[in-house]
N, C-alpha and C positions, 0 to 999 in steps of 0.2 A: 492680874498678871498672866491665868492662861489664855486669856483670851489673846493677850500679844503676840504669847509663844506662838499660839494657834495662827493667827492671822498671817507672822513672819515664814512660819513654816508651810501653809498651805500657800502664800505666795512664791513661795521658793520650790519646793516643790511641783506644783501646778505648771510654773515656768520651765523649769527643769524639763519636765515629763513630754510637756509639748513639744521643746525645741527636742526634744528626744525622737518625737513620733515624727518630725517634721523631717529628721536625717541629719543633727547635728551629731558629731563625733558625740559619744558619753563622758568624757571629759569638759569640753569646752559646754556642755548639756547644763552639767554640774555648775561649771562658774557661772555660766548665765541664772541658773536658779541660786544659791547662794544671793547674786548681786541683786537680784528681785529681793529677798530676805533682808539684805543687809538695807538697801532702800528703805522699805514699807519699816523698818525697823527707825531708820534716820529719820524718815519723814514724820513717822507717830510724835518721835521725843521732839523733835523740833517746831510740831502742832501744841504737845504737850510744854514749851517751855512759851510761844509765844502766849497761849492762855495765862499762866500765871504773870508774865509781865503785863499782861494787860489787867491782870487781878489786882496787883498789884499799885499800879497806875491808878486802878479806881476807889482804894482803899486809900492810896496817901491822896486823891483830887476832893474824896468825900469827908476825909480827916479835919483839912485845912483850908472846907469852907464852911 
């Protein structure tokens, strides 16, 4: 679980900071890091959920032959 935190937050951040250094206003800095966060965040659980359906799949294919 920290390791999510970590991964979310150093992506959000990182993005953040850059579009920071690069002359984005620090407001709109912020939403673009956030949306890196919120992403890498989507993306995990939705890697995470295709795994277990395919767990899943091979559990009921190996059950029922």
């Amino acid at each position: 679980m920290g390791t999510l935190i970590g991964v979310c937050l150093g992506a959000g951040l990182g993005a953040g900071l850059l579009e920071s250094a690069f002359g984005r206003p620090g407001r709109q800095a912020v939403k673009i890091g956030a949306g890196a966060g919120a992403g890498r965040l989507a993306g995990t659980l939705l890697k995470l959920l295709v795994a277990v359906v395919m767990w899943v799949l091979i559990a009921v294919n190996s059950y029922w032959r």
